[in-house]
Legacy VTK file of the C-alpha trace (Angstrom):
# vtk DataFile Version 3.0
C-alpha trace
ASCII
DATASET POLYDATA
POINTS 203 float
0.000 0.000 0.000
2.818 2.261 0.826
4.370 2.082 -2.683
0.902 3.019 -4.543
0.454 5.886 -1.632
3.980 7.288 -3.001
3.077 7.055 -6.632
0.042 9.715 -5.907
1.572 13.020 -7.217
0.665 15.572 -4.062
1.233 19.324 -3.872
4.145 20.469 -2.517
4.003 22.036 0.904
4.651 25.944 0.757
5.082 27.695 3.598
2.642 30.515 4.086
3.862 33.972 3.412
3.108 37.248 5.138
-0.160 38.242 4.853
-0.695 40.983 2.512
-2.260 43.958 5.416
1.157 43.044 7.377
3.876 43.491 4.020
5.093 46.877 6.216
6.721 43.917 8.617
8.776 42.583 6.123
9.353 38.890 5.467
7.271 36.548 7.737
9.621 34.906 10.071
9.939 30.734 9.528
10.569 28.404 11.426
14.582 27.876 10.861
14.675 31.754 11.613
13.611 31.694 14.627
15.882 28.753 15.905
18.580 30.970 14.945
17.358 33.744 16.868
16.330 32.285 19.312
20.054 30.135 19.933
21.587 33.853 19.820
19.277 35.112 22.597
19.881 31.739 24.520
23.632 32.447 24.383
23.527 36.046 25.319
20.989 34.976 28.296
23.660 32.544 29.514
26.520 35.016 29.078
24.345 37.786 31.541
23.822 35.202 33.775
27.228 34.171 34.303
28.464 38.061 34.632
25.358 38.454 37.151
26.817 35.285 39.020
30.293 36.664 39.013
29.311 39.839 40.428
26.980 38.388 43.146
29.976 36.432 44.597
32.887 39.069 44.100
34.899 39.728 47.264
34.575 43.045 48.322
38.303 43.240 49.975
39.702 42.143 46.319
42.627 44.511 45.424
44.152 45.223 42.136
47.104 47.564 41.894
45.532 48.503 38.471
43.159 49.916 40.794
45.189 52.522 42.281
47.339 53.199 38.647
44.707 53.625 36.529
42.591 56.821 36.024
39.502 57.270 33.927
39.150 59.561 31.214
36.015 59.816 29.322
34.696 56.844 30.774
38.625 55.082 29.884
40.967 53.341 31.866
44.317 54.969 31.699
47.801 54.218 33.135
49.467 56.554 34.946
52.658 57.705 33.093
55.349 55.636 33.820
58.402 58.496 32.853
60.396 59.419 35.582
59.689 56.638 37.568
63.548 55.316 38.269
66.005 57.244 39.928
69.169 58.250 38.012
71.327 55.674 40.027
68.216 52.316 39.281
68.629 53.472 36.299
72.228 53.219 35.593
72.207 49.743 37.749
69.564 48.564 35.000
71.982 49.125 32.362
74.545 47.904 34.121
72.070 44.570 34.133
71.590 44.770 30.664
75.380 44.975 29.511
76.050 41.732 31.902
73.350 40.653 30.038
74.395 41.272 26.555
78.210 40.013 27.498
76.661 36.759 28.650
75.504 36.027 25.444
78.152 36.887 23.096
80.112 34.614 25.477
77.953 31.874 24.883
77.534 32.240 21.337
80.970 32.042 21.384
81.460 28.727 22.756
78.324 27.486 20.421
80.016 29.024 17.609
83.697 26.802 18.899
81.492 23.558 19.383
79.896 23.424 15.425
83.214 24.251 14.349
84.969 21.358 15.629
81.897 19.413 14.830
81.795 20.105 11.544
84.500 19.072 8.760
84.433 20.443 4.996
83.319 17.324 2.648
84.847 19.405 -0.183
88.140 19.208 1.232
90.228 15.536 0.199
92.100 14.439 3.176
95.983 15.617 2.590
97.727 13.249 5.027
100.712 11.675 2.625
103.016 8.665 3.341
106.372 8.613 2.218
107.484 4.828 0.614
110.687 4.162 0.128
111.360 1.258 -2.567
114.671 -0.946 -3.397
114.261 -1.121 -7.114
111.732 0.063 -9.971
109.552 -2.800 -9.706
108.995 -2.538 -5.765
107.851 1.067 -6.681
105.430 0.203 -9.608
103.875 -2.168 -6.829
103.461 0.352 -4.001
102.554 3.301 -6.194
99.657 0.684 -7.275
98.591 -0.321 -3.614
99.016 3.166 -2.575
96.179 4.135 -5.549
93.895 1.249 -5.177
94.080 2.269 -1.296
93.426 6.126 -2.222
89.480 5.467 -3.419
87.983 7.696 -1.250
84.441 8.575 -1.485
83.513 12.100 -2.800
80.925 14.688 -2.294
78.737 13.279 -4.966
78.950 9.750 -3.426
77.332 11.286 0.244
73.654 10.711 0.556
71.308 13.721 -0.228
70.274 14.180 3.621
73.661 14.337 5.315
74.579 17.265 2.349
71.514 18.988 3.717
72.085 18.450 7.229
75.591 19.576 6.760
74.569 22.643 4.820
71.911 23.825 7.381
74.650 23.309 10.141
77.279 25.637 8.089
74.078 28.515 7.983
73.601 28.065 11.637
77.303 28.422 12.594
76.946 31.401 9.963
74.158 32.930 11.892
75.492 32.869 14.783
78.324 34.568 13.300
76.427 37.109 12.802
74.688 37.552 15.599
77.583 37.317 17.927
78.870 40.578 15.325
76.194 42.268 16.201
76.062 41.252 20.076
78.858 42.858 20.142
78.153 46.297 18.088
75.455 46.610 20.681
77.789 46.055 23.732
79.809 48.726 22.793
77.059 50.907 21.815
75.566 50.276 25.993
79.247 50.032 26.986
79.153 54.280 25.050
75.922 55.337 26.455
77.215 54.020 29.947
80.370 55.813 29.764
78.278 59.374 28.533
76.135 59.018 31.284
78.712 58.711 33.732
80.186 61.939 32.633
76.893 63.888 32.827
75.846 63.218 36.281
LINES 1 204
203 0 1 2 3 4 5 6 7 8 9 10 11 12 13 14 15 16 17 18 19 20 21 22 23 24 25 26 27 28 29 30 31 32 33 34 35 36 37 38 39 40 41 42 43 44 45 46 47 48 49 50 51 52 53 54 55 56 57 58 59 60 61 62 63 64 65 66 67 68 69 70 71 72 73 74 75 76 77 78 79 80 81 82 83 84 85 86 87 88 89 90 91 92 93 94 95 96 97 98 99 100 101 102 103 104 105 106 107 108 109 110 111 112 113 114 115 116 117 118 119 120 121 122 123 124 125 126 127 128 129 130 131 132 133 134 135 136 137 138 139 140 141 142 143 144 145 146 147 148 149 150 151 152 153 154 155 156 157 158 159 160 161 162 163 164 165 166 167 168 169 170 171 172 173 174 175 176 177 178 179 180 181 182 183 184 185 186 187 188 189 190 191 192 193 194 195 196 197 198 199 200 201 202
């Protein structure tokens, strides 16, 4: 039966649309609209409630120092202005600070810089360690000449697999970087080290 009750053509459904002495209203509001509308007032509900909730059990003795350096303007939260704050001598003990600082790490880029050195060794470069034969006769020489190049077969750059060439290639642009940035370390040590030294002079 339910096969000949699905072979009966029916009209569609259509919803019904606003009724013509309410067209100042705009669309008439389905279904699917107001699930959406009504999810968004759900959420905004729950968010008012929470804030209500939070407020209702706030400790009245809570303290903020943002409390006491802030000021409102226009309805704003400012900052108080922090210039001034530190006295000439904090202030040349910070830099002080900061050059220990700075020296610190040029030091240690320094001993990074030793480390990849000594780890790393130039695949370009053949080895140039040479022996010295000494032979009786001519024949005696044509035989250690041969050993000595049958011996000599070393592998070359081509012969290295493709990820050790990379690997060695991204640790010759770190040891590079840090090259650099133990150059400039030490531009900006000297500039402090400057600035230090002019400061001393004006107080």
């Amino acid at each position: 039966m339910s096969s000949f009750r699905n072979a009966i053509s029916r009209r569609a459904y259509k919803e019904r649309a606003q009724p013509h002495s309410r067209k100042k209203f705009g669309l008439l509001e389905k279904h699917k609209d107001y699930v959406v509308r009504a999810q968004a007032f759900h959420k905004k509900e729950e968010a008012l409630q929470k804030l209500k909730e939070k407020a209702a059990f706030r400790n009245p003795d809570e303290f903020y120092f943002k409390m006491i350096k802030t000021r409102t303007v226009d309805g704003v939260h400012r900052p108080e202005s922090q210039a001034n704050k530190y006295s000439p001598e904090e202030l040349m003990l910070m830099k002080t600070q900061d050059m220990g600082y700075v020296l610190q790490k040029v030091q240690s880029e320094k001993k990074k810089i030793e480390k990849l050195t000594a780890m790393l060794h130039s695949l370009d470069n053949q080895p140039t360690n040479r022996h010295v034969y000494y032979a009786g006769d001519r024949e005696e020489a044509r035989e250690i000449q041969a050993e000595s190049s049958r011996g000599r077969n070393l592998p070359s750059l081509d012969d290295v697999p493709n990820h050790i060439k990379r690997k060695t290639s991204a640790s010759y642009r770190e040891l590079e970087a840090r090259k650099n940035r133990v150059n400039d370390l030490e531009k900006l040590y000297m500039d402090m080290a400057l600035q230090k030294e002019l400061q001393v002079f004006t107080f």
